[in-house]
C-alpha positions as CSV (number, residue, x, y, z in Angstrom):
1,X,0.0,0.0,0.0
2,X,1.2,4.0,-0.3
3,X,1.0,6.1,1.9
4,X,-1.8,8.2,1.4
5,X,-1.3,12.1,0.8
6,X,-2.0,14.3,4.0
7,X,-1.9,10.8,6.5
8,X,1.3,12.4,8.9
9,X,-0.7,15.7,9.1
10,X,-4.1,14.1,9.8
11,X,-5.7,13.7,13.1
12,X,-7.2,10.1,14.3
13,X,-10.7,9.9,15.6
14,X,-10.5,10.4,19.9
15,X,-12.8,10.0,21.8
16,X,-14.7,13.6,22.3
17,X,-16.9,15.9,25.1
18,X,-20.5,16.4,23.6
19,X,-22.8,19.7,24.7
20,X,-25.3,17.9,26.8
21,X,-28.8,18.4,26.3
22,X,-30.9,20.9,27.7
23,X,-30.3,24.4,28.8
24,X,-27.1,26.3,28.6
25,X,-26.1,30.1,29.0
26,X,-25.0,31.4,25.7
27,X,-23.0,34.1,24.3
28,X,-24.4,35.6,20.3
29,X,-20.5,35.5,18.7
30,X,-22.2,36.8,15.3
31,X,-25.5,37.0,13.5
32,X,-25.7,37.3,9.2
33,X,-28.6,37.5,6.9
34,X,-28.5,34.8,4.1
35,X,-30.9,33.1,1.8
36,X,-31.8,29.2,2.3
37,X,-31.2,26.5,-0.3
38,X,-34.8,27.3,-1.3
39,X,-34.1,31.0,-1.8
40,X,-36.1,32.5,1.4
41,X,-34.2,34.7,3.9
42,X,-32.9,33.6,6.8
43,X,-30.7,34.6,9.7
44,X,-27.4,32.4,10.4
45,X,-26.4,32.8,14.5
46,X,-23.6,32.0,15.6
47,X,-23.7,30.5,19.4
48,X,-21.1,29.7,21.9
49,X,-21.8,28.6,25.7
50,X,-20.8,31.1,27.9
51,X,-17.8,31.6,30.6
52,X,-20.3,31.7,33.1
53,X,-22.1,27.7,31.8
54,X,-21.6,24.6,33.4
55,X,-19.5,24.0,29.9
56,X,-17.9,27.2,29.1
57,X,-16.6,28.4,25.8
58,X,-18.0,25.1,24.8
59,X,-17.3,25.7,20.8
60,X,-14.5,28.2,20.4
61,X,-12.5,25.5,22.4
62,X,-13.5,22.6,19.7
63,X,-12.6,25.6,17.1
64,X,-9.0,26.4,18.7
65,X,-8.4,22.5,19.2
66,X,-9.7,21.6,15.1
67,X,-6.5,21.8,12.8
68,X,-8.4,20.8,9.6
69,X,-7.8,22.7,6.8
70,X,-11.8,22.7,6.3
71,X,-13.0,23.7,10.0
72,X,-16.6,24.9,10.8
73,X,-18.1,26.6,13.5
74,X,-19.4,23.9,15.7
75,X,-23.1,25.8,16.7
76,X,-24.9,28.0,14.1
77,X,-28.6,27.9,14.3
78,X,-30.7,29.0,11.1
79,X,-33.8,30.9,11.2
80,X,-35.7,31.3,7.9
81,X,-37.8,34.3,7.8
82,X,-39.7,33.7,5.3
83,X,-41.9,31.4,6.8
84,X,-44.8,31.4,9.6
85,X,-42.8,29.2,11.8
86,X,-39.4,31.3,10.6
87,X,-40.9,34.4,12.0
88,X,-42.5,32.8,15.4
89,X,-38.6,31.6,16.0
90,X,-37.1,34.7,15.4
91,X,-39.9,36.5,17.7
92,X,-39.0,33.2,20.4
93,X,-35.3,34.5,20.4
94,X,-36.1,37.9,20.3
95,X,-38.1,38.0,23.3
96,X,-35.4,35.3,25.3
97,X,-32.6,37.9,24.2
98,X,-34.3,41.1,24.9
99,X,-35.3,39.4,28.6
100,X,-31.9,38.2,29.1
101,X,-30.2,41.5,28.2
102,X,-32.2,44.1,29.9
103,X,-35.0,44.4,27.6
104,X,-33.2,46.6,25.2
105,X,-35.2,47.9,22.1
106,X,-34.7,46.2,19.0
107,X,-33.1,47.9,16.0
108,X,-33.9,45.8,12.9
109,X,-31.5,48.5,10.6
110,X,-28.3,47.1,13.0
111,X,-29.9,43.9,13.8
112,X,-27.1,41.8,13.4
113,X,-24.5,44.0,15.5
114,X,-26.7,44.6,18.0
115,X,-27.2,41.2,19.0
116,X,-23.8,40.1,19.3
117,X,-22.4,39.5,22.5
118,X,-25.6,39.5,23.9
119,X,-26.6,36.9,26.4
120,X,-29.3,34.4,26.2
121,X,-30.7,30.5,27.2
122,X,-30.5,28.3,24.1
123,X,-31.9,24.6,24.8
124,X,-30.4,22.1,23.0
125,X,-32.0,18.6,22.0
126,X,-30.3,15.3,20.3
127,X,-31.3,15.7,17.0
128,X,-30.6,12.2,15.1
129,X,-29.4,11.4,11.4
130,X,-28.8,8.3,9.4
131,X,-24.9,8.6,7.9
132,X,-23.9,7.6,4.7
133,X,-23.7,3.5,6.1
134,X,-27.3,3.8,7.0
135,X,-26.5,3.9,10.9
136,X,-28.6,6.4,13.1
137,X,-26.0,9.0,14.4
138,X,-26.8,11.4,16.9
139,X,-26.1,15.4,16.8
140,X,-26.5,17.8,19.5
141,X,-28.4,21.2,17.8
142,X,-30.1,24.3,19.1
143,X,-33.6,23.7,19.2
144,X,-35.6,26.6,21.1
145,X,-34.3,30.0,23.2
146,X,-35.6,31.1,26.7
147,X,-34.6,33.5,29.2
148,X,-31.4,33.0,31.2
149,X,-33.9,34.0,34.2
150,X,-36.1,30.9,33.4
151,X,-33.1,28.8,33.3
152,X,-32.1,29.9,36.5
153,X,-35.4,28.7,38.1
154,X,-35.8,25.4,36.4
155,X,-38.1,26.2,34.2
156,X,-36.1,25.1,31.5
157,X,-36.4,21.2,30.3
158,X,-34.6,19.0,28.3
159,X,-36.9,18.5,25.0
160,X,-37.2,14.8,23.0
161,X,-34.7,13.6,20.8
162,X,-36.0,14.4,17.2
163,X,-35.9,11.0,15.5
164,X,-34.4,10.5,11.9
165,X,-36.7,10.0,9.2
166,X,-34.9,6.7,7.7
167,X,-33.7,6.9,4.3
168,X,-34.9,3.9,1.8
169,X,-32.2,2.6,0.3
170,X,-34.0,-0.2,-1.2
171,X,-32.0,-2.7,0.1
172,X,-32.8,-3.4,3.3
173,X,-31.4,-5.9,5.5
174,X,-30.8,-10.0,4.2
175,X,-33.7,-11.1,6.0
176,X,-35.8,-8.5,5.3
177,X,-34.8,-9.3,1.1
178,X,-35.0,-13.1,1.7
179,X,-37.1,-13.4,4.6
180,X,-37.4,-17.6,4.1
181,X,-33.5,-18.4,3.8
182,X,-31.6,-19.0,6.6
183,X,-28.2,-17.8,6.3
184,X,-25.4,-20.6,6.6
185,X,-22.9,-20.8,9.5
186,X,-19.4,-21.9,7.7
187,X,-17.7,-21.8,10.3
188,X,-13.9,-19.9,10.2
189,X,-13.7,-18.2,6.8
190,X,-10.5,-17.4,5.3
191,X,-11.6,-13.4,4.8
């Protein structure tokens, strides 16, 4: 076998801290207006836990410790505006920021830069996904915003899992394609 290109420079998998589910304090690191895949407008926020969480600085520690060339930003959470449901989540974490912050007006002609460094609740839920092997993976994602105040008092709870639609592949498993054979036991194969 060669070598392959970039194999000294690469990191191997370890073993890695997840943000648990649930409440955390957050810190707004930058907010951008965008268009979906579907050309609708949406808002692109840019979250980190705060000093002050139980798991502070959760992301821009994963960013300082990444080394790939092709690094992300490990918690953005999208908003698209152009929908009912995009515009009752943007007034959600409007109202948890404005709460958490003093209840500051909102200036929608500096929107973005007026929100950043601002302090607010983001709850976070397992959200899962099948990979490209078929195998249910789980993700830890923003999924609603509240006030730091209700976090403070309990009030915040950790939501369900949101379970992966399963892809059809077609395939399915050997039983489920040949539900009368019974697979052979040979024993020790060679491979």
């Amino acid at each position: 076998m060669i070598k392959p290109q970039g194999y000294d420079n690469a990191q191997g998998f370890k073993e890695f801290e997840q943000l648990k589910t649930g409440g955390h304090i957050c810190v707004i690191k930058s907010v951008e207006e965008g268009v979906s895949s579907t050309g609708k407008e949406m808002l692109k926020i840019f979250l980190d836990t705060d000093k002050a969480d139980e798991q502070p600085n959760f992301f821009e520690e994963k960013w300082k410790n990444d080394t790939r060339d092709t690094k992300k930003w490990g918690c953005i959470d999208y908003i698209v505006t152009g929908s009912e449901y995009g515009v009752a989540k943007l007034k959600t974490f409007n109202e948890a920021v404005q709460g958490s912050n003093g209840n500051f007006a909102i200036d929608w002609n500096n929107f973005e830069k007026q929100m950043v460094g601002k302090k607010v609740c983001v709850v976070f839920r397992n959200e899962e996904y099948e990979d490209n092997y078929g195998e249910i993976k789980k993700s830890v994602k923003p999924y609603n915003y509240r006030t730091i105040q209700d976090f403070k008092d309990g009030k915040v709870k950790v939501p369900k899992d949101r379970e992966a639609k399963k892809k059809n592949s077609g395939y399915g498993s050997y039983n489920d394609q040949f539900p009368d054979v019974t697979p052979v036991d040979d024993g020790d194969m060679p491979f």
